[in-house]
N, C-alpha and C positions, 0 to 999 in steps of 0.2 A: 102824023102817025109817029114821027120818033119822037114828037115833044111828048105823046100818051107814052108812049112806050121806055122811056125816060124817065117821067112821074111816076110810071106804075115799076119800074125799077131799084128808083127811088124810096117807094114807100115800103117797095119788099126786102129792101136794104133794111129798112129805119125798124121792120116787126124783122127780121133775122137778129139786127143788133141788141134788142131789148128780150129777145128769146135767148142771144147767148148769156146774155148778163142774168138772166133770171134764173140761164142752166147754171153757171158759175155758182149763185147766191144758193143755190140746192145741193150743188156738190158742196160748198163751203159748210154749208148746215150739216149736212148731210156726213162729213168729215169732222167737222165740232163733234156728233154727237155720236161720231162711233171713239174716236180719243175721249169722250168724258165717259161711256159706256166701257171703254177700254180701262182707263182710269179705276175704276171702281169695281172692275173687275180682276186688274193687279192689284188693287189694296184689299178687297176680299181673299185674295191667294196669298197674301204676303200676311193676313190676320189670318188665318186658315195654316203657314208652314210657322215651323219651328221661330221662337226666335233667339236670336243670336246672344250671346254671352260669352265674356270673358273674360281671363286676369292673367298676370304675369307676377310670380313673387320673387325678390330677390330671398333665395332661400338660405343667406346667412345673416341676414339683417331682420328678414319680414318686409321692408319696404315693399310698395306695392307699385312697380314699375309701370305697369298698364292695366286699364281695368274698363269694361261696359257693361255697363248692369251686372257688377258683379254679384247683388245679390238679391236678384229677381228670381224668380223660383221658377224651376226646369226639370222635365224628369231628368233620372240619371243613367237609365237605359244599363247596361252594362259595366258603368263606370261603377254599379253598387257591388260589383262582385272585388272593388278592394277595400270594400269592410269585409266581403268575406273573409278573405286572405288575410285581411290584419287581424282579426279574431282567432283564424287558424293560426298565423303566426305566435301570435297572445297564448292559445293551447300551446304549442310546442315550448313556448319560452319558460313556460310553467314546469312544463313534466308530466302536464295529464295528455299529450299524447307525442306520437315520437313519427317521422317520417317513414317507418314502415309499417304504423297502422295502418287495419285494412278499415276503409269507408264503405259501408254496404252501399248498396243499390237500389234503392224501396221502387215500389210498382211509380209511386207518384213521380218520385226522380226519372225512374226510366221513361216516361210517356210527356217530358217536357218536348216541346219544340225545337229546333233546330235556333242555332248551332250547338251540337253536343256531341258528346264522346261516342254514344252509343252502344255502352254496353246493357246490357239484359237485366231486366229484372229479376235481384237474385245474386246477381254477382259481384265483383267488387272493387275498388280499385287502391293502392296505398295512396298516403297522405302527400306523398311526393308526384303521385302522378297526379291526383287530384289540382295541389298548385298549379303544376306544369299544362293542365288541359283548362283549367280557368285562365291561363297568363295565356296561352298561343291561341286556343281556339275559342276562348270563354264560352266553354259547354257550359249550359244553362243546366242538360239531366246533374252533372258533377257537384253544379252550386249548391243545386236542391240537396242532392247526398249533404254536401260537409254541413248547411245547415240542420236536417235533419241529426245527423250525427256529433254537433256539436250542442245544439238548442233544444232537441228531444223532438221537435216537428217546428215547421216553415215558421206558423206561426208565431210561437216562441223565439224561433231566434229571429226575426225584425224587431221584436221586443227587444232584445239582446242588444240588437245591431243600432236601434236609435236612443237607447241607453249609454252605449259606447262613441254614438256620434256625439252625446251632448254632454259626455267626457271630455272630447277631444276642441270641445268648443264650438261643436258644428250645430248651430242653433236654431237654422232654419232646415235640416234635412231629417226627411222620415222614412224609415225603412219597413217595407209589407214582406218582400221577399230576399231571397240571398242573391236573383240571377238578375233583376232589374228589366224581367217580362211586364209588360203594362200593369200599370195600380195605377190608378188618379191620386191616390193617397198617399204615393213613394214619391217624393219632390224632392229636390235639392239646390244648392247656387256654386255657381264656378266659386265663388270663394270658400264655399264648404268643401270642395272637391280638392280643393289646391290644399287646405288642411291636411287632407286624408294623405296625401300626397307628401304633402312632406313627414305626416309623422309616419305614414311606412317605410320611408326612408331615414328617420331621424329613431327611432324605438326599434324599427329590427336592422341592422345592414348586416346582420348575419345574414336574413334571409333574402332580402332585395335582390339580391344577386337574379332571382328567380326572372324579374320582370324584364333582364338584358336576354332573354331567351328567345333564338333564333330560328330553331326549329325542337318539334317533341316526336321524340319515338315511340308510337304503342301500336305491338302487336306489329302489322304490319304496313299501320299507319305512317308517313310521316306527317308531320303536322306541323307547319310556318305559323308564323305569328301574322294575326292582322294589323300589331300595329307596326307600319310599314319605314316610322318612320325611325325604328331602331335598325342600326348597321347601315343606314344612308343617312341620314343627318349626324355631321360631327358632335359630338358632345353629349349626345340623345344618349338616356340609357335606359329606359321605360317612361309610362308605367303601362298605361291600359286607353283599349279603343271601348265603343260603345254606339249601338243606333238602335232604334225603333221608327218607324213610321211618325211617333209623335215626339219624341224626343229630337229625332233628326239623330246628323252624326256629331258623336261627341268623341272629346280627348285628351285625356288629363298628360303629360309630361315633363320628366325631367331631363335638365343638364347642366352637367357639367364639364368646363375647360379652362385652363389657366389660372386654377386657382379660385376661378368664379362658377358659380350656383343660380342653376333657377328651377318654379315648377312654375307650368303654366296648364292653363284648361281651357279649355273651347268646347262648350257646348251650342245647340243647333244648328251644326252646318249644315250647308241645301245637300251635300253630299261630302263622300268619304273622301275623293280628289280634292273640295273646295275645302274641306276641315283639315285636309292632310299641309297643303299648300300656304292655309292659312298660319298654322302653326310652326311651318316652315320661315314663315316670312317673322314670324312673336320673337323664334328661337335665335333667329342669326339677328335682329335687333336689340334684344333686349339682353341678352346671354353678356354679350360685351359691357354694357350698362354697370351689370352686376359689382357687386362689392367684393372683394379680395378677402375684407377682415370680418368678424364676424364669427362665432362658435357654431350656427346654427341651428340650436337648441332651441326653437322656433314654438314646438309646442309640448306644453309640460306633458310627461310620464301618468299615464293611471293605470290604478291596479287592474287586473285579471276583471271581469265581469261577474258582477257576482251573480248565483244560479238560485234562480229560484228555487228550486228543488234540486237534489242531485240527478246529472241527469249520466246515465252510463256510458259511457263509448267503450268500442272496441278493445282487446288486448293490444297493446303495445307488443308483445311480440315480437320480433324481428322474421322477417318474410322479404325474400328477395325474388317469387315470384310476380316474372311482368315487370319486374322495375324497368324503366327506359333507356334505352340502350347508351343513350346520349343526353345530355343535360347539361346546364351550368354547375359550378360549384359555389355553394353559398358560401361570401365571404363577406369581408367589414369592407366594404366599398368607400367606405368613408369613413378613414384612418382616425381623423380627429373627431369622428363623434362615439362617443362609449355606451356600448348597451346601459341601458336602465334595467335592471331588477322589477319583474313583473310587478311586484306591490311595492314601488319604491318613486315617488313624486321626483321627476327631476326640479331644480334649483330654478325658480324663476330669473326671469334674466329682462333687461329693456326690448330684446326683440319679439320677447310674449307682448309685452305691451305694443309694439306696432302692429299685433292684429288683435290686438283687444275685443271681444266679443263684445263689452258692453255698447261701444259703440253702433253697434249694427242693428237693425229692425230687428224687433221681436217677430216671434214664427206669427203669419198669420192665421185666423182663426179656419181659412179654409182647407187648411190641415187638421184633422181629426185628432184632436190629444190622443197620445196612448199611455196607458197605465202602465208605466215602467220604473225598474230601479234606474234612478239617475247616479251612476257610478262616478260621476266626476265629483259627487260630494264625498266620496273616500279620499280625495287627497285635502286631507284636513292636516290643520294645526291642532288642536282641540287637544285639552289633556282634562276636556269635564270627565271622564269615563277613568278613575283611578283602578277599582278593582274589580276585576271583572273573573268570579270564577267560571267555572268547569262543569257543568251538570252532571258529568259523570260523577263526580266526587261530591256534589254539592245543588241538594234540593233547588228546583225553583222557587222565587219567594212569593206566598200566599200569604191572602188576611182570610179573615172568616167570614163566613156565609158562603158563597160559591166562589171558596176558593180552587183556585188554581188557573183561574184565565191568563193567558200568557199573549202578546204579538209577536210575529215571527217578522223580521224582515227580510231574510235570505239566509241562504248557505253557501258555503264558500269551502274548499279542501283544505286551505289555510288558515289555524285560528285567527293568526295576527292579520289574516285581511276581513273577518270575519267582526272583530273588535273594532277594527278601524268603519266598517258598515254601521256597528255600534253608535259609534262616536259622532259619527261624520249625524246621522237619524236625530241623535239629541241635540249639535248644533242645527239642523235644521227644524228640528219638531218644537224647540226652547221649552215654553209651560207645558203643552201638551204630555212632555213627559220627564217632567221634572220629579216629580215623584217616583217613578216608575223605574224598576231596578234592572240593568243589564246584566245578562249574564249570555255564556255561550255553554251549548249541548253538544258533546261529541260524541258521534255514533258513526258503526260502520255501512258503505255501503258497496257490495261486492266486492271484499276483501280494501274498500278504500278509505282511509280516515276521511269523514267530512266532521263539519261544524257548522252547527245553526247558530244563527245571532235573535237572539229573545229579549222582550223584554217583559218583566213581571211585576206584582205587588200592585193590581190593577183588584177594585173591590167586586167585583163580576164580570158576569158576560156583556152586561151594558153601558160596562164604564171600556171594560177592552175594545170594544166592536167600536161603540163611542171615540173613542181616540186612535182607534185605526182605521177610520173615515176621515178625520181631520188629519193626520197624517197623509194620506192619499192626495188631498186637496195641494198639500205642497208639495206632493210631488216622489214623497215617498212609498212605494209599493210596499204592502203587506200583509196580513190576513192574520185574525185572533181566534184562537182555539184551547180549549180546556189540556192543559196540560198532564 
C-alpha cells in the first residue's frame, strides 16, 4: 500500500512538475507578447506625439553649439507670432505706424480661441498693448487684429510673413496665419526659428526690450508671461513660448552673460515643464561655450515688405487711452549692435556665412508654394536699373497696337525701396525683361505718398500677361494691366 501510494505520489509529482513548467512557458509567452504588444504601442504613441527638435546658436559668431534635426519640419504653434512682431516692429521702424496706433478689432479677430485678450468686436487696442498681449499672453484675437491691420486680411499677411521669412533666409518656413492656430501648411525648423530670433534681436533692440516683459496691465487684467523661463533663469531675456496639441510645446530663447550670446529653440516638448527644463539644462550649458568676440550681425537687414497694394491702417494719432499702466521701456539692449535703416542691407560679414542657407534642404514639396513677393531680393547690388522716372511727371512707355500694357510688381511708401523692387525683378527676371522699361508711379493714398514699381514697353496684353507668368515662375509676384 505505501509502495502504490508512493508511485502514485510520484507520478503526481512528475504531471504537477511538467504543469508547472508549461504554466511558466505561458506566462513567459504570455509576457513576450504583451512587451512586444507594449512595444509597438509606445512606438505608435511616440509616432503619433510631437517630435523633438532643436538648436543652440552662438549668437555672435552663428556657430552652431548644439543641434537635432534642426531642420526637419515642425509646426511653430505660437512661436509664429514673432514674425508677427518683427513686421509690427518693421511698421514702427518705418513711420507708417507709431505705438499709439489704434488696432481695430474685426468680428474674425474677436471670435479667435483662447488664449486672448478678449476684447469685443469693435473695439480696439493701441500698437503697444497689442505687443504687450502677443509677448505675455500671446492672444491669438490681437495676432489676427495686427495682421489684419497691417496685411489688409489673414490672408494677405501669411503672404507678407513667408515673404519676410525668405528675406531673413528662413527657407523652409511657411506662414497661413499671424497667431500659429493649426494650418498643416504653416511649418517651420528650430533652425528657422533661431533666425527669427536673432534678427529680432539684431534689427530692432530698440524694441526687444518688449519680450523681457514680466507682467501686462489691461484694464483690470494683470497679465504674467508664459514664458517662465524670463526672471528665473540668469541671463534669459525672452523671446516667446508656443503649444498646440500637434506642434507640442515649443520655445525659442535668448541669453545673455558675461559678455557671451546665445538663442536657442525647442520645439515639441511632451510638455511645457519638460520644454521648460529642457531649455534650462541648453542655457546653463551652452551660454558658457559661447564666444566673447564677435559683432553679431548674424543676419543681414532687409527692406520693409513690399505691399501689394496699399493697404490703410489706422491714424497714427496719439491716444493714451487704456495704455498699460506698466510695461518695459524699449531700449537698445544691445549696446554694440546699431539699428539698420529699414531699407538699408546690413554689411555682410563671415558669421552670415556660418549659417548659410545654401547649405540647407530645400522647402520640401509638401509645403504648398505660395505666390509671394520674395523681399530678400531687394537687397541687391544691381545698378542695371540707371534711370528710373516718376509717372507723375513722366508717361508710361508704350509701342503701338495695344499700347499701354504695363506689370506691376508691388508698391511700397518709399520710392527708393520701390526701385530697389525694380532692380532687384530685372536681376531676377534677366531676358524676360530685358527690354521692358522701369519706371515708378506716384499717387496718393489717404493723404499718403505711395509708389508703384512698373514695368512697360511690353507690345500687348499677351506679351505683358506672357512675361508676368514667367516671372511668377521664379518667384516674382505680379500682375499686368492696361495702364
Amino acid at each position: 500500500m505505501r509502495l502504490k501510494s508512493s508511485a502514485v505520489f510520484k507520478k503526481l509529482s512528475e504531471a504537477l512538475g511538467r504543469a508547472a513548467i508549461a504554466t511558466s512557458f505561458v506566462k513567459v509567452f504570455v509576457f513576450a507578447i504583451a512587451v512586444a504588444t507594449t512595444s509597438v504601442a509606445t512606438t505608435q504613441v511616440a509616432k503619433a506625439d510631437p517630435k523633438y527638435a532643436g538648436i543652440v546658436l552662438d549668437a555672435k559668431t552663428g556657430k552652431v553649439l548644439y543641434s537635432e534635426d534642426p531642420d526637419g519640419l515642425r509646426y511653430p504653434a505660437s512661436l509664429t507670432k514673432m514674425m508677427t512682431l518683427y513686421l509690427t516692429f518693421e511698421a514702427l521702424s518705418s513711420g507708417r505706424i507709431s505705438l499709439n496706433s489704434n488696432v481695430p478689432i474685426s468680428a474674425n479677430a474677436a471670435k479667435e480661441p483662447p488664449s486672448k485678450l478678449g476684447v469685443r468686436a469693435g473695439g480696439s487696442v493701441t500698437v503697444e498693448q497689442a505687443i504687450l498681449a502677443l509677448v505675455t499672453r500671446s492672444a491669438n484675437d490681437v495676432a489676427t487684429a495686427l495682421g489684419e491691420y497691417l496685411g489688409g486680411n489673414e490672408e494677405r499677411f501669411g503672404r507678407i510673413m513667408t515673404a519676410k521669412a525668405r528675406a531673413l533666409g528662413m527657407t523652409r518656413t511657411t506662414y497661413r496665419n499671424a497667431h500659429g492656430l493649426p494650418n498643416t501648411a504653416q511649418m517651420t525648423t528650430a533652425r528657422d526659428q533661431a533666425r527669427l530670433s536673432a534678427a529680432l534681436r539684431q534689427h530692432f533692440p530698440q524694441y526687444y526690450g518688449y519680450f523681457n516683459t514680466r507682467t501686462f496691465n489691461f484694464g483690470k487684467q494683470v497679465i504674467g508671461n508664459h514664458n517662465r523661463l524670463v526672471g528665473t533663469v540668469r541671463g534669459v531675456d525672452g523671446i516667446k513660448t508656443g503649444y498646440t496639441r500637434a506642434a507640442g510645446s515649443n520655445l525659442a530663447t535668448s541669453a545673455q552673460l558675461d559678455g557671451r550670446s546665445i538663442v536657442a529653440v525647442v520645439l515639441g516638448g511632451r510638455s511645457s515643464a519638460a520644454r521648460d527644463a529642457t531649455m534650462r539644462k541648453l542655457v546653463a550649458e551652452y551660454l558658457p561655450q559661447a564666444s566673447r568676440s564677435g559683432n553679431g550681425n548674424l543676419i543681414a537687414a532687409t527692406p520693409s515688405a513690399p505691399i501689394e497694394e496699399p493697404v490703410t491702417v489706422a491714424s497714427t494719432a496719439r491716444s493714451t487711452a487704456g495704455l498699460p499702466n506698466a510695461g518695459p521701456v524699449p531700449q537698445a539692449r544691445y549696446a554694440d549692435e546699431t539699428p539698420v535703416s529699414a531699407f538699408a542691407p546690413a554689411p555682410a560679414n563671415a558669421a552670415v556665412a556660418a549659417m548659410d542657407v545654401a547649405t540647407r534642404p530645400k522647402t520640401p514639396k509638401l509645403v504648398p508654394p505660395v505666390d509671394m513677393k520674395p523681399d530678400r531680393s531687394l537687397v541687391t547690388n544691381s545698378t542695371k536699373v540707371d534711370n528710373i522716372v516718376t509717372a507723375s511727371t513722366a508717361p508710361a512707355p508704350a509701342t503701338s497696337g495695344n499700347a499701354g500694357w504695363v506689370i506691376q510688381i508691388g508698391a511700397s511708401p518709399d520710392e527708393g525701396s520701390a526701385n530697389n523692387l525694380l532692380k532687384a525683378a530685372q536681376d531676377k527676371g534677366g531676358v524676360l525683361l530685358g527690354k521692358a522699361k522701369p519706371f515708378t508711379v506716384a499717387f496718393s493714398k489717404d493723404g499718403s505718398q505711395m509708389y508703384r514699381a512698373r514695368f512697360g514697353g511690353f507690345g500687348g496684353q499677351n506679351e505683358a500677361v506672357n512675361a508676368c507668368n514667367a516671372l511668377k515662375k521664379k518667384g516674382i509676384s505680379c500682375w499686368a494691366s492696361l495702364q
